[in-house]
Each structure stands twice: as structure tokens, then as C-alpha cells.
C-alpha positions in Angstrom: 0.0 0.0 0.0 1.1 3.3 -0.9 1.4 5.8 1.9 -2.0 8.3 2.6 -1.8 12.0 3.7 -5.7 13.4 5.1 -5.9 16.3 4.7 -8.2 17.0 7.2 -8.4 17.9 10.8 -11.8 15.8 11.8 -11.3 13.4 14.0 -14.4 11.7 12.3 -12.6 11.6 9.1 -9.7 10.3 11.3 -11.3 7.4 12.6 -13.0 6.1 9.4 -9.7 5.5 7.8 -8.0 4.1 11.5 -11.4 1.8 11.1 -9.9 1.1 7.5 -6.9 0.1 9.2 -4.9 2.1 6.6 -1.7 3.4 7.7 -2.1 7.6 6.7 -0.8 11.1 8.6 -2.9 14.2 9.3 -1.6 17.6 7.5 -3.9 20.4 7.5 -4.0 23.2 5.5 -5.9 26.6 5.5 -8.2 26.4 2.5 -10.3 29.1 0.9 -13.8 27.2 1.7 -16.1 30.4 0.0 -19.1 28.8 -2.0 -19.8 29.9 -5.5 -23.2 31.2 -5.6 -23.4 30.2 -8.8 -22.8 26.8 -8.2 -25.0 24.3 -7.1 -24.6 22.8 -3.8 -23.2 19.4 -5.4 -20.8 21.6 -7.6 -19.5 23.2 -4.6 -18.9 20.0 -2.7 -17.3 18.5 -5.3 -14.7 21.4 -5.7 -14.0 21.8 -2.0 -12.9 18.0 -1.7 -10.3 18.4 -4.7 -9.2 21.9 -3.5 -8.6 20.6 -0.3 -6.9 17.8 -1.9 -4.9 19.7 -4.1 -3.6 22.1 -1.4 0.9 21.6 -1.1 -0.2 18.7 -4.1 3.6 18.2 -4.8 4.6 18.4 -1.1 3.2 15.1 -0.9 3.9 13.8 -4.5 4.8 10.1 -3.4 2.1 9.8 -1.2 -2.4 9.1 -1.8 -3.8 12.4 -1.1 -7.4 12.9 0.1 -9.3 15.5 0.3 -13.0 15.9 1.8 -15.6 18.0 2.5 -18.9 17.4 3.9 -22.2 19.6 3.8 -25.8 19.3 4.5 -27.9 21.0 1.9 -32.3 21.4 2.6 -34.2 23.1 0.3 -31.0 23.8 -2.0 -29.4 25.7 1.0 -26.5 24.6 2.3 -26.4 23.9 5.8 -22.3 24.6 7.6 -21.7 24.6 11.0 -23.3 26.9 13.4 -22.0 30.4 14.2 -23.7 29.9 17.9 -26.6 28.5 19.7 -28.8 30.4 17.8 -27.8 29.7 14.5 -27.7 26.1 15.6 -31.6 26.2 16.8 -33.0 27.8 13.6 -30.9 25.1 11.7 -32.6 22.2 13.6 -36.2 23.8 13.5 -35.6 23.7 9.5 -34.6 20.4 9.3 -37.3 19.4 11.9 -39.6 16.8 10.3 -38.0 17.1 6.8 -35.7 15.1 4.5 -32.6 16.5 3.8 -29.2 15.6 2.3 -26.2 14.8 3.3 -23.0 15.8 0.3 -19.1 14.8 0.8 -17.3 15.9 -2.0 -13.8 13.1 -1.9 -11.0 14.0 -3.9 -8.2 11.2 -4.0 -5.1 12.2 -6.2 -2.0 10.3 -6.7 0.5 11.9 -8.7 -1.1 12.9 -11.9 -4.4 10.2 -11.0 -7.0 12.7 -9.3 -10.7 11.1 -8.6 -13.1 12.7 -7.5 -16.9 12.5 -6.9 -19.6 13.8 -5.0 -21.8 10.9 -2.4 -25.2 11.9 -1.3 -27.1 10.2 1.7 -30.9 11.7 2.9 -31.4 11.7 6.4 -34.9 12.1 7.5 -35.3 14.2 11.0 -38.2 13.2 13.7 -40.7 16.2 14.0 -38.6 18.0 17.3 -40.1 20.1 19.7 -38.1 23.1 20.7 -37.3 21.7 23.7 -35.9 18.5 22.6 -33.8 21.2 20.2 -32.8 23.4 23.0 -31.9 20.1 24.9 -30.1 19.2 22.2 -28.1 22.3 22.3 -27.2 21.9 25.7 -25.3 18.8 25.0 -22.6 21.1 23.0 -22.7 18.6 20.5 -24.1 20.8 17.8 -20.8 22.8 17.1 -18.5 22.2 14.6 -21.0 19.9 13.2 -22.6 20.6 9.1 -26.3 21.0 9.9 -25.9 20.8 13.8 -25.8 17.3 14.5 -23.8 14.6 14.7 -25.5 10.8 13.9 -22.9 9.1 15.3 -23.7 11.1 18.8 -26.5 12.1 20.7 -27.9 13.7 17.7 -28.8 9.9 16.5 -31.7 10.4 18.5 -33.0 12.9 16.3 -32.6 11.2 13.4 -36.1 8.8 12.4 -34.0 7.2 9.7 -31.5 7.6 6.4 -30.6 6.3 2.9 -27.1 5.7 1.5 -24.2 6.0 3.1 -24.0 6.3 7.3 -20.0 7.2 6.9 -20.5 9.9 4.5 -23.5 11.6 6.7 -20.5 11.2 9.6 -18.2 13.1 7.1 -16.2 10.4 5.1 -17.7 8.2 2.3 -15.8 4.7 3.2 -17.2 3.1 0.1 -16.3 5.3 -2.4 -12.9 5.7 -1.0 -11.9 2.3 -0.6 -13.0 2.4 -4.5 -10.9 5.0 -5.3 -7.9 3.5 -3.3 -8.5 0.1 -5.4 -7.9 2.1 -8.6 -5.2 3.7 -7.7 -3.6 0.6 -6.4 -4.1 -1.5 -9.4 -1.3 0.9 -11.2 
């Protein structure tokens, strides 16, 4: 196996590939994460993951480079992380009772080999009350979290049920990169 650089400072992302058992470091870079308005949401994903990826690119020449970046997108708004408690209430109230989706845009370059895709998952929230949101809140959980939740956390209980991919709603689509690593390893 060829040696992996994340480029990525989740410790989500982290423990997907440690449950991979690959062998990989951490670098993190500051990256530019502005959305195009006129991009879609998908569009935007997509280009995060491979800029992300890119960033130092011939630094790491000899090594797999991956690059994510996860959103949550309801009503063809894209959902980040919340700013503070109240921008993590009004995020929950929206998603309250609704289907919404779940975007990672994965970028996997190896020298001049870059993949990259977007994987989407729906997640379908339980109709909250604002006390099971402010509750919710409470717990701290929220932050640093796309949308406000975490479905690996306490914010599974808020969650009635989804389709596709649980790792890529956690931040990391495993399938898709283990795909990706098996082209890249064929060379």
C-alpha cells in the first residue's frame, strides 16, 4: 500500500480510515472554503474536496492524497456549522420533520491520477419540539458539526431514519474511497 496523507483535521474523518486500518498522517491546511453562488450545492462539494486535496499537491507527490468536505444542503441551502446557539436552533427547526441531504465531495489524487466524486445520503429528522432542540443544544454537540448534529452522537436520537451512506453523513464516504484506493492501487 502506498502511503496516505488526510488532509483533514476531523477526527471523524480520522477514525473512518484508523477503522480502515490504513496506515495515513494528518496535514492540515488553511483552504479558501467560499461557496460559488453560482454553483450548485453538489458543484460546490465536489470542488472543496479536490481543492482541499490539491492544497501543497507536490509536497506530498509520493504519497495518496485525500481531500473531503462534507455539507448538509435542505431546500437547496447549504447547511455549515453553526455560528452559535442560535444559528444552531433555527438550523434544527428547518430540518425538523423534513428530508434533507447529506454531500461529501472526496477528492483522491496520486501523482497525476486525481478522482473525485460527489456521495449523497438523505437523512430524515423526527418532528422536534423546541425543547428536545434546545436540549439538544445543551449537550454542545451541535458545534463544529454541518447541519448541527452529529449521527454518530446524541444527535442519532433525532434522526427517524436515512438512505445511503452512514460514513458519508458522519463526514467520510468509506465506500467510495476504498473504491478509489483500489484504482489507484491497481497501477
Amino acid at each position: 500500500m502506498k502511503k496516505i496523507v488526510l488532509k483533514s483535521s476531523s477526527p471523524r474523518r480520522k477514525e473512518i480510515l484508523e477503522q480502515l486500518n490504513l496506515d495515513f498522517i494528518i496535514k492540515t491546511f488553511d483552504v479558501d472554503e467560499t461557496l460559488n453562488p453560482n454553483l450548485t450545492p453538489k458543484e460546490n462539494v465536489k470542488n472543496l474536496g479536490l481543492k482541499k486535496a490539491l492544497v501543497n499537491k507536490d509536497e506530498f507527490k509520493d504519497y495518496i492524497q485525500i481531500g473531503c468536505d462534507t455539507i448538509v444542503v435542505f431546500d437547496n441551502v447549504i447547511y455549515g456549522k453553526p455560528k452559535d446557539e442560535v444559528d444552531a436552533y433555527n438550523m434544527l427547526k428547518k430540518l425538523s420533520g423534513n428530508m434533507h441531504y447529506v454531500m461529501s465531495g472526496l477528492a483522491v489524487i496520486y501523482k497525476d491520477i486525481i478522482l473525485s466524486d460527489v456521495v449523497e445520503s438523505k437523512v430524515y429528522f423526527k418532528k422536534l419540539t423546541d425543547d428536545e432542540i434546545y436540549d439538544y443544544i445543551k449537550t454542545k454537540e451541535p458545534f463544529g458539526k454541518a447541519g448541527s448534529y452529529a449521527i454518530q452522537g446524541i444527535g442519532n436520537e433525532l434522526i427517524e431514519k436515512y438512505e445511503g451512506s452512514l460514513s458519508n453523513i458522519i463526514g467520510l464516504p468509506k465506500e467510495k474511497l476504498i473504491e478509489f484506493l483500489g484504482e489507484i492501487n491497481e497501477l
